[in-house]
N, C-alpha and C positions, 0 to 999 in steps of 0.2 A: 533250583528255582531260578528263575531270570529276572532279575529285576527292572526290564528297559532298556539296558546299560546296555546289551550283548543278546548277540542272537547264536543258535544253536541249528546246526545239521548233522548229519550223518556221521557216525565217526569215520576218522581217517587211518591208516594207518602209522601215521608220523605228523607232528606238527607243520604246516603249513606259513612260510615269513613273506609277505610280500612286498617287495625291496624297489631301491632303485637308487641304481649306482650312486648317484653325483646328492642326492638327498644326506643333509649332517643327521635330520632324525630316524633316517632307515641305518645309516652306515653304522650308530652305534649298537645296534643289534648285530648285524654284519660282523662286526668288531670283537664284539662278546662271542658271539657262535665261535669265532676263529680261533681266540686266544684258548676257549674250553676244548678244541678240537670235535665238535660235533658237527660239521657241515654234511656227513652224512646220517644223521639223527633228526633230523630237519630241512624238510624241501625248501627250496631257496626261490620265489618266482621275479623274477626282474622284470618291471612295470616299464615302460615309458610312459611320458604325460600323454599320448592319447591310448594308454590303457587304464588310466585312472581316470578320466575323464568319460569313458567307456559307459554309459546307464548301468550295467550291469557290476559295477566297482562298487556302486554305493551298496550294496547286497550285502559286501565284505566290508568295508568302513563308510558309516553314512557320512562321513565328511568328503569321504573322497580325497584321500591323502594317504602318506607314508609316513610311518610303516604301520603296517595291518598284522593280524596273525590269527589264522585258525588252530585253535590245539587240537589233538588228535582226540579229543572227546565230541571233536564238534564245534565248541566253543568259539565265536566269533571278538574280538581283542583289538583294540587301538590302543595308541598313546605310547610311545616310548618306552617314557617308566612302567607305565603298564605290564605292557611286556615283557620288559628285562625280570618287574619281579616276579613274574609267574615265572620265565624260565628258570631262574635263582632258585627258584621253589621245585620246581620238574624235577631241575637236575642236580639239584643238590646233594652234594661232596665228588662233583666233579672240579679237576684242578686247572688252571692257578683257580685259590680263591681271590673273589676281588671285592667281599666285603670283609670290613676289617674288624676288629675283636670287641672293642671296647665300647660304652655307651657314647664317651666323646669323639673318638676319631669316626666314631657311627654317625654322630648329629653333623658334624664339619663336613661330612662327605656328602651328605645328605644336604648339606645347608649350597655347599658349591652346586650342587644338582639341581636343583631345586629354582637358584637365582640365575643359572644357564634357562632351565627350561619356563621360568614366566618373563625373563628378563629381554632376552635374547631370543628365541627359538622358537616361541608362540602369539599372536597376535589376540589370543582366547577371545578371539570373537569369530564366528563363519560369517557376520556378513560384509558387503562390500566393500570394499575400498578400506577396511580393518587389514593389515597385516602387521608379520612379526616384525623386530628389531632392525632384524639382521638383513631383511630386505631391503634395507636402504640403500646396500653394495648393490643391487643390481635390478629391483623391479623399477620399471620407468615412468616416467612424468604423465607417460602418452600412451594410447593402446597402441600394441605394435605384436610381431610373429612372437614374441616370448613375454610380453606382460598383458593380458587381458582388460579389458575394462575395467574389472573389478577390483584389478591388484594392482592399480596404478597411484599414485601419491605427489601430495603438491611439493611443491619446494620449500614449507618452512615443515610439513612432517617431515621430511627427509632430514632437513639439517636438526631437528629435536630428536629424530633416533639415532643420528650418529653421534649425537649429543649423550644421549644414553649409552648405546654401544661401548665408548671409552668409558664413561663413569665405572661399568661396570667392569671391564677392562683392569681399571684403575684397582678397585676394591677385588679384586681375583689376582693381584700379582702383591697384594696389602696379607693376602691369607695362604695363599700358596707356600709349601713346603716343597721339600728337597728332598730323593729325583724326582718325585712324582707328584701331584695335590696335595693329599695327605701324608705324605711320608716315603716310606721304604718299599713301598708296592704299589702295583696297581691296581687300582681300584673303579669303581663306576664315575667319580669325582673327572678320571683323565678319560674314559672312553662316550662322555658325555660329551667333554668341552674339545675331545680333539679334532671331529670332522669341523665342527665348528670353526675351531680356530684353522683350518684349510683354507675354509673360506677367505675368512680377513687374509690372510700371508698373501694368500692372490689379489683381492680386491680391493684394499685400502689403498695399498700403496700403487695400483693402477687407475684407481678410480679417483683418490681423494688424495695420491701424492704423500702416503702417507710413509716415513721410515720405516721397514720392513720390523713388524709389529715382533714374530716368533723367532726371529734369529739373533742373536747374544752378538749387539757389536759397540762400540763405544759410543759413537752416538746414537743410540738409542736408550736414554737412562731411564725412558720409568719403566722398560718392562724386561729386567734383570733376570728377576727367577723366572719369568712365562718364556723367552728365551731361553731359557737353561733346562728347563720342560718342556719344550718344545722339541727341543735336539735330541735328549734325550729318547722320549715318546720313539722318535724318527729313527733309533739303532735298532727297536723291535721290530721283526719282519712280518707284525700282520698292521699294524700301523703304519708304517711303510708303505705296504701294500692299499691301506685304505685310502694314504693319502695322494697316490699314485691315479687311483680311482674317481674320485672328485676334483684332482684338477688335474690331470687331463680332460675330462666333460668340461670343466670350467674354462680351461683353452681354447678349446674346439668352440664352444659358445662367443669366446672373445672374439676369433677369427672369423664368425658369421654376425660380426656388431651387437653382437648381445647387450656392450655394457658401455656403447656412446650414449645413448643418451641420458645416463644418469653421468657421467663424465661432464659431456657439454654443457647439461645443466647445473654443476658444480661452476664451472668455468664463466658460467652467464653471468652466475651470482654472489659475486665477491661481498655481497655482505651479509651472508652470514658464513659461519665459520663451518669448514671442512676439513682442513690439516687442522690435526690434534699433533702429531708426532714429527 
């Protein structure tokens, strides 16, 4: 039965992921798929932004975003977590596992998930001028070749979500365990928050001057364990590989001005606060 939520076609013969590279909420499916070893179990389609922008995108996710997925029953699917827990559920007792045993380290994994994805990573709203958190590193003041009308922000939303960004920041390196979120493995807790935290390693400290957020060095004291999870993360070779994947795009976008003018408007506005670290 369809309740609204999703739309249905023809089946397929294998699930369908539609991706795109430099995206943190496509790369953790990306992520998942690689560490389970099913990238042939699952078509993989790489979008650019004028194939999501495309009339014919919103067919597959009416938002018009990443990441999407048709299952092979037909079934049409947004939303990150969405996804991952349907595939969770497809392909279950395939290995590593990355959800963990117990009801507590269930709820704590769940709880980091959860305050990434309304915190950080969602704007939960489609209409204008609403964006997520995490935009504040890089959609601009002004319409320009990479921020649209609609996803542009004043100077005092920008300095309140990176006002929030660190809070939560702050509360994520307060609950974080050792080597990984939760403990001894990994779990959806680290392959949530790691495209994510790509982002910032690149854009704070080019954007807002910020001490390199993910790398364990003495001056940087408040983010000890997220540093020491970060490095870690970084010895895995498909995390490695993810994080190769977004910033490089995130480079190449710097080298074509991607992210002066949320810089220069940091630099206009010395009063309100942008270095946090």
């Amino acid at each position: 039965m369809n309740d609204g939520t999703t739309s249905k076609v023809e089946p397929l013969k294998k699930g369908r992921f539609f991706d795109m590279k430099h995206s943190n909420n496509a790369a953790r499916i990306r992520l998942w798929i690689r560490l389970k070893n099913l990238e042939e179990s699952i078509d993989n389609i790489m979008l650019t932004h004028a194939d999501i922008e495309a009339p014919g995108y919103k067919d597959i996710n009416p938002l018009g975003k990443v990441p999407a997925f048709i299952t092979d029953t037909g079934i049409h699917l947004f939303e990150g977590s969405v996804i991952l827990q349907y595939l969770e559920d497809k392909f279950e007792g395939c290995t590593p596992k990355l959800v963990l045993d117990t009801p507590e380290d269930k709820a704590i994994c769940n709880l980091i998930v959860r305050c990434h994805d309304l915190y950080i990573a969602s704007p939960n709203c489609t209409q204008p001028n609403f964006s997520h958190i995490q935009g504040c590193m890089y959609l601009g003041s002004k319409p320009s070749a990479f921020t649209p009308a609609s996803r542009t922000m004043t100077t005092d939303v920008r300095a309140a979500k990176l006002a929030e960004l660190y809070q939560q920041l702050i509360w994520l390196e307060g609950i974080a365990q050792q080597p990984f979120l939760v403990g001894e493995r990994i779990t959806h807790a680290d392959i949530n928050w790691f495209p994510t935290a790509v982002f910032m390693e690149l854009l704070l400290p080019r954007v807002f001057d910020w001490t390199p957020v993910f790398h364990e060095t003495e001056i940087n004291k408040d983010f000890k364990r997220l540093g020491r999870w970060f490095q870690r993360c970084m010895k895995e070779e498909h995390f490695a590989k993810t994080r190769e994947e977004i910033r490089g795009t995130l480079i190449m976008h710097g080298e074509n001005g991607r992210f002066d003018d949320v810089k220069e408007e940091a630099a206009a506005n010395p009063q309100y606060k942008w270095k946090y670290t």
